[in-house]
C-alpha positions as CSV (number, residue, x, y, z in Angstrom):
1,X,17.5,-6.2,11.8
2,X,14.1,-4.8,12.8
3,X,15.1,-3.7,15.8
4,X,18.1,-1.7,14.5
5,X,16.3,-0.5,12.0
6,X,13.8,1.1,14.5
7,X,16.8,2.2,16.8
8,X,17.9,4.3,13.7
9,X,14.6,5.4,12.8
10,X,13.8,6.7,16.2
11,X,16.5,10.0,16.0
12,X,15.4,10.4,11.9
13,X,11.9,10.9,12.6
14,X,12.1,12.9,15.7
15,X,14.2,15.6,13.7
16,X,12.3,15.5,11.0
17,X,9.3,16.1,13.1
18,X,7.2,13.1,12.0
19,X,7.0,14.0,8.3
20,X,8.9,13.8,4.9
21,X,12.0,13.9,4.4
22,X,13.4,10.2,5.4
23,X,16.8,10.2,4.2
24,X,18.6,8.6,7.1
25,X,20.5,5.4,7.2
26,X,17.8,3.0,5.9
27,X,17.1,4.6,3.1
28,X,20.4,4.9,2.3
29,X,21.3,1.4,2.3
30,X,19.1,0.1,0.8
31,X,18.4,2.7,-2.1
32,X,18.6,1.7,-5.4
33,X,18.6,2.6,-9.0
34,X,15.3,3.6,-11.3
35,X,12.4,1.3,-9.8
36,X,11.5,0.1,-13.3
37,X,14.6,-1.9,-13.4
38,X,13.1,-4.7,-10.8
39,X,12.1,-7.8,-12.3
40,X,9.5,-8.1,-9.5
41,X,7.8,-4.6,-8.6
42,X,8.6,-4.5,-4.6
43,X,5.3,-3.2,-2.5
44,X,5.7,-1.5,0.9
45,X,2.7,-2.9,2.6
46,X,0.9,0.3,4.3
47,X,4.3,1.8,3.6
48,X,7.1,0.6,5.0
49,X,5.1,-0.4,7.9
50,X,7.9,-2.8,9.7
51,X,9.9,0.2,10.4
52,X,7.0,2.8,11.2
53,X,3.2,3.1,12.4
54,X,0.9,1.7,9.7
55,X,-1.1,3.8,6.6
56,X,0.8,7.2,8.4
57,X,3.0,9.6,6.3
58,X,6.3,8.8,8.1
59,X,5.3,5.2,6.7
60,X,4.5,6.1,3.2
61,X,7.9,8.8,3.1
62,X,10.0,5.7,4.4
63,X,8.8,3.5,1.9
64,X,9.3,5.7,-0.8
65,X,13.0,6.7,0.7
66,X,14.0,3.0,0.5
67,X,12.9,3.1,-3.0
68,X,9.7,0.6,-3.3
69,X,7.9,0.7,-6.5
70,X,4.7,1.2,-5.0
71,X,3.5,2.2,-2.0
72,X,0.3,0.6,-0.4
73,X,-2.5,2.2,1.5
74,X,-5.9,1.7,2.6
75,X,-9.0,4.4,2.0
76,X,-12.0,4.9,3.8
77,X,-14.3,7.8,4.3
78,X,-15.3,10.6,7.5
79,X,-18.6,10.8,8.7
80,X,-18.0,14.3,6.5
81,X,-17.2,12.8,3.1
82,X,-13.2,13.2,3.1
83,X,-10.9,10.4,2.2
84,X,-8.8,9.1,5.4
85,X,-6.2,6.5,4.9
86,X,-6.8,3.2,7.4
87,X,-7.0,0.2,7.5
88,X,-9.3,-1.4,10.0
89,X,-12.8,0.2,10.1
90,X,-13.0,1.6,13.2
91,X,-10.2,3.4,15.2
92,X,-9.8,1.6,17.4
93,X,-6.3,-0.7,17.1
94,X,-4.0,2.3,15.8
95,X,-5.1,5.2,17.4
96,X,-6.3,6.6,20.5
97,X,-9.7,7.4,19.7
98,X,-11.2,5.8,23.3
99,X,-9.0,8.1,25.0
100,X,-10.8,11.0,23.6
101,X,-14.3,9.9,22.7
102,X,-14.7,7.1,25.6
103,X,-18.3,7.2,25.0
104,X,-18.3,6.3,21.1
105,X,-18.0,2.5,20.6
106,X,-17.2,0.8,18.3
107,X,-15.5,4.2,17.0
108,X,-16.1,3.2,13.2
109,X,-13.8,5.3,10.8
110,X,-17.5,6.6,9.2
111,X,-19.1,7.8,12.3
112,X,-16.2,10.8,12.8
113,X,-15.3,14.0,10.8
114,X,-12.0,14.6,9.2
115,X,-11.4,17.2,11.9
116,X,-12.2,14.4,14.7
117,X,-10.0,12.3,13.1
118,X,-7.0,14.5,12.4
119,X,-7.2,15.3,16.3
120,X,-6.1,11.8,16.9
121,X,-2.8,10.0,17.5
122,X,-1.9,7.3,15.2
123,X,1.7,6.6,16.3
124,X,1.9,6.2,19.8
125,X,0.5,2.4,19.4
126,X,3.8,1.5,17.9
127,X,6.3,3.4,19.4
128,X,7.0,6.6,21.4
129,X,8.8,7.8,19.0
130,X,5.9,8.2,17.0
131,X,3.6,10.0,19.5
132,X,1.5,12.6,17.8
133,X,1.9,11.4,14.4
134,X,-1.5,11.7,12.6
135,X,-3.9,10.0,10.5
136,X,-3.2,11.4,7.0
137,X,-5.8,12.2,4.3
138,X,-5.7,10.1,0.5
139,X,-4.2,14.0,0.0
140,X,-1.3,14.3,1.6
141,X,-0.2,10.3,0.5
142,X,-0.6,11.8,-2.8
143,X,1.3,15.1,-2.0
144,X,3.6,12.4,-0.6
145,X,4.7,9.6,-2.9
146,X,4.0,12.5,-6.2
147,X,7.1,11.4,-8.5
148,X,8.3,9.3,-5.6
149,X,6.8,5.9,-5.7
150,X,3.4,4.1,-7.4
151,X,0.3,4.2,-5.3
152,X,-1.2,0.8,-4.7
153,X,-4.6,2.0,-3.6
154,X,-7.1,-0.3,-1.7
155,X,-10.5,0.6,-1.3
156,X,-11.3,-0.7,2.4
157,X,-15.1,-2.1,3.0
158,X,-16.5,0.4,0.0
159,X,-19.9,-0.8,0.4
160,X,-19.7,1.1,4.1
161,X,-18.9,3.9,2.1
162,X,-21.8,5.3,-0.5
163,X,-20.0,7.7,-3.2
164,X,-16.4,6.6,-2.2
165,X,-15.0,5.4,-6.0
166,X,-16.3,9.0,-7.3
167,X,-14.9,11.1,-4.3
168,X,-11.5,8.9,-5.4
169,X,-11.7,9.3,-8.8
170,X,-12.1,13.1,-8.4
171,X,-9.3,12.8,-6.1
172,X,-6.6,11.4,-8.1
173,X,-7.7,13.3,-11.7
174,X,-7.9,16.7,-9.7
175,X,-4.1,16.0,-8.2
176,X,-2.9,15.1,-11.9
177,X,-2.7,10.7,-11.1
178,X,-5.3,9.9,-13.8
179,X,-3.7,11.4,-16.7
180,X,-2.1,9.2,-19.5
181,X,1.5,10.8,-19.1
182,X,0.8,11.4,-15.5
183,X,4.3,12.5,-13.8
184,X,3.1,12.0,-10.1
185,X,3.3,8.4,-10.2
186,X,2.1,4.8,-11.5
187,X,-1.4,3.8,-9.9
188,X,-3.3,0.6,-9.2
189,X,-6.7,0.6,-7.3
190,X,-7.7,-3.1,-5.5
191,X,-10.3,-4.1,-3.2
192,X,-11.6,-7.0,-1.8
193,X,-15.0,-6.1,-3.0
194,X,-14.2,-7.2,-6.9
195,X,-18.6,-6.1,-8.1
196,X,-17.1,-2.3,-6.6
197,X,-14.0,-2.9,-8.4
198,X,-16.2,-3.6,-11.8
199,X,-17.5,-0.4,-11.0
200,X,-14.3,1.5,-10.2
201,X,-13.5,0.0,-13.9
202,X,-16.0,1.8,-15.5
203,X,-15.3,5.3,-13.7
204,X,-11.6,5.1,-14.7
205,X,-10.8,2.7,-17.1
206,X,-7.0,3.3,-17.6
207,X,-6.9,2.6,-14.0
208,X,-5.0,-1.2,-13.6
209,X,-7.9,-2.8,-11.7
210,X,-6.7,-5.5,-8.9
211,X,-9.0,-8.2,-6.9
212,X,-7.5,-8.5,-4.0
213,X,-8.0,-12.5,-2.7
214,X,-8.9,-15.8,-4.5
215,X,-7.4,-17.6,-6.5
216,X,-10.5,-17.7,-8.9
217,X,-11.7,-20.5,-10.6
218,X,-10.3,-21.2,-14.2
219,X,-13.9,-21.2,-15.1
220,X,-13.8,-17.0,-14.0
221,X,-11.1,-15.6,-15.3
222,X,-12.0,-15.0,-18.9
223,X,-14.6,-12.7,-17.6
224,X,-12.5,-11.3,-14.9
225,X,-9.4,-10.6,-17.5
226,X,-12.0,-8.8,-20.0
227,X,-11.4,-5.5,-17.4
228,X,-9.1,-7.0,-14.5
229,X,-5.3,-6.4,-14.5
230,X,-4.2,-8.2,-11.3
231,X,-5.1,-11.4,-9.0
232,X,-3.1,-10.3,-5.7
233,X,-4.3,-13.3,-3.1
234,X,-2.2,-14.6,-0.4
235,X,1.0,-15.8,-0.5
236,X,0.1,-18.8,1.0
237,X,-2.4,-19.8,-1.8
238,X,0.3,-19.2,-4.4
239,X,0.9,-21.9,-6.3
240,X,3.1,-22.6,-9.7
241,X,-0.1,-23.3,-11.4
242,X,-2.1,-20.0,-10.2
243,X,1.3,-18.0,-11.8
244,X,0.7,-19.6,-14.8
245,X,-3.0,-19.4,-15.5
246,X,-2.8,-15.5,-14.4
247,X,-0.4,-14.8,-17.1
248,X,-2.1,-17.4,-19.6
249,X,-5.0,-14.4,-18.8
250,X,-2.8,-11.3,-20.2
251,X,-2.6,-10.6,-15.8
252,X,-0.3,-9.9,-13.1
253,X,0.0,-11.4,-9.8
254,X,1.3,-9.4,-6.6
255,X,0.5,-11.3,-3.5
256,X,0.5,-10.4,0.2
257,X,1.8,-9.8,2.9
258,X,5.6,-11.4,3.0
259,X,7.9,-10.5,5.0
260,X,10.4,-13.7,5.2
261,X,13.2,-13.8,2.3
262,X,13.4,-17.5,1.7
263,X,9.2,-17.3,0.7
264,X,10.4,-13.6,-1.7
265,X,12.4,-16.0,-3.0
266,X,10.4,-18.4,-3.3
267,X,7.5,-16.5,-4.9
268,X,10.2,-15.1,-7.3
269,X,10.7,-18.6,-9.1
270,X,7.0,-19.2,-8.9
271,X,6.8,-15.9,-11.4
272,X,5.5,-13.7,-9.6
273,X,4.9,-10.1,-10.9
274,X,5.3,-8.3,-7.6
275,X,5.6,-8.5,-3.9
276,X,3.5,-7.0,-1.5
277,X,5.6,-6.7,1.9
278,X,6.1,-4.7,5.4
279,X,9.6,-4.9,5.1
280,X,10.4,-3.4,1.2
281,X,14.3,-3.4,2.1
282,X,14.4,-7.0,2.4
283,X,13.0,-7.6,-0.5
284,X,15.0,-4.8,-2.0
285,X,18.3,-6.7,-0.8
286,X,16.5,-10.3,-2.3
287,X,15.6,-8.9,-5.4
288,X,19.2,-7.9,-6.1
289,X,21.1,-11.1,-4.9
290,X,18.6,-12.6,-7.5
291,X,19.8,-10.6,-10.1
292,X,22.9,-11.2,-9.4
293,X,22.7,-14.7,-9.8
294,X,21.6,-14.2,-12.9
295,X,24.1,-12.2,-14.1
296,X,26.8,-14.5,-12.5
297,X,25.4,-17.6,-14.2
């Protein structure tokens, strides 16, 4: 399936020169109806990143053409203060940064400007197909997913990064995302750091906070529920009784990363709120048979 759906997405992107605009045979099979109608919200895991080169726009467009609730991406900061979208921090894995800076080990995502950056190819890695697609700014994902898709936002390392949950805040109020009735799209923010997310918290409070690992102790999460709204660990430490004592909590669970339909399903009789995933058709096609069932029964 992967294959094929790479073989199709090959032609797509090509035409539509490595940007917007995904409406080819993927999307179109596995569309669906309004994404609040899910009983589990489906996550496309640095967009739909089975199907096309990590945290890049053809990524997030895909994932938002197949319909995911939310999209997830990864923000970090240039040497010049702009907001990048990446995932490791350095360079190195997904683009071809020793290619033009040989001399610039361990080419950390901090220690380059935006315009370094954006000079960079962030495709090739995964397919030819992809060559000379770039690394996009926390901008253009917005510009991107606005009235689309959610934005799962993870903050990546912030302690690297002095400033970064103000230069996001400003970010998403000045492109219209913090608003109560905002119409560009439902928005969670989650690190791994959860004293930044505390922080984040008090910047922008109607903001659903997630702490990205764990489980935590039953002992932590009366304090942790007081201004957290999600536990998201791996799927391999979900069990029946971490579902239960998040939602005892008044919080939501979306684990991560699962790509395999027997463990969606499996996750989806533990309880689970959401599904974070690489491969959001899949779990697009298992949240439906699901349903059906239940309809059926």
């Amino acid at each position: 399936m992967l294959h094929a759906a790479r073989t199709a997405l090959t032609g797509l992107f090509v035409t539509t020169a490595l940007v917007g605009g995904a409406s080819g045979a993927l999307a179109e099979e596995h569309s669906r109806g309004s994404a609040s109608s899910a009983e589990v919200e489906i996550i496309a895991h640095r967009g739909a990143s089975a199907y096309a080169p990590e945290n890049t726009l053809p990524a997030v467009d895909l994932g938002a053409d197949i319909r995911a609730d939310y999209v997830e991406i990864d923000v970090q900061m240039s040497s010049d203060g702009e907001l990048v979208v990446m995932h490791d921090t350095t360079l190195a894995r997904t683009t071809d940064v020793e290619t033009h800076y040989p001399d610039r080990a361990p080419w950390n995502v901090r220690d380059f400007t935006l315009e370094e950056i954006e000079a960079l190819d962030a495709g090739s890695w995964f397919g030819a197909e992809f060559a000379g697609t770039g690394v996009p700014t926390l901008q253009q994902v917005l510009d991107t997913l606005r009235g689309r898709a959610g934005l799962l936002l993870e903050v990546k390392s912030p302690q690297l990064y002095p400033g970064i949950a103000e230069a996001i805040v400003a970010e998403l109020d000045g492109e219209g995302w913090l608003q109560a009735d905002s119409r560009a799209g439902r928005l969670v923010v989650q690190s791994f750091d959860w004293q930044f997310m505390e922080q984040f918290n008090e910047l922008a409070p109607r903001v659903p906070a997630g702490l990205l690992g764990g489980p935590p102790s039953e002992a932590q999460m009366a304090e942790l529920s007081a201004w957290a709204d999600q536990i998201n660990p791996s799927h391999t430490r979900v069990t029946s009784a971490f579902v239960d004592m998040v939602h005892r909590y008044g919080m939501e669970t979306w684990p991560y990363t699962v790509n395999d339909a027997d463990r969606m399903r499996q996750l989806i009789d533990l309880g689970v709120d959401g599904v974070i995933t690489d491969r959001p058709d899949v779990l697009i096609e298992v949240v439906d048979e699901e349903r059906g069932e239940r309809q059926a029964a």
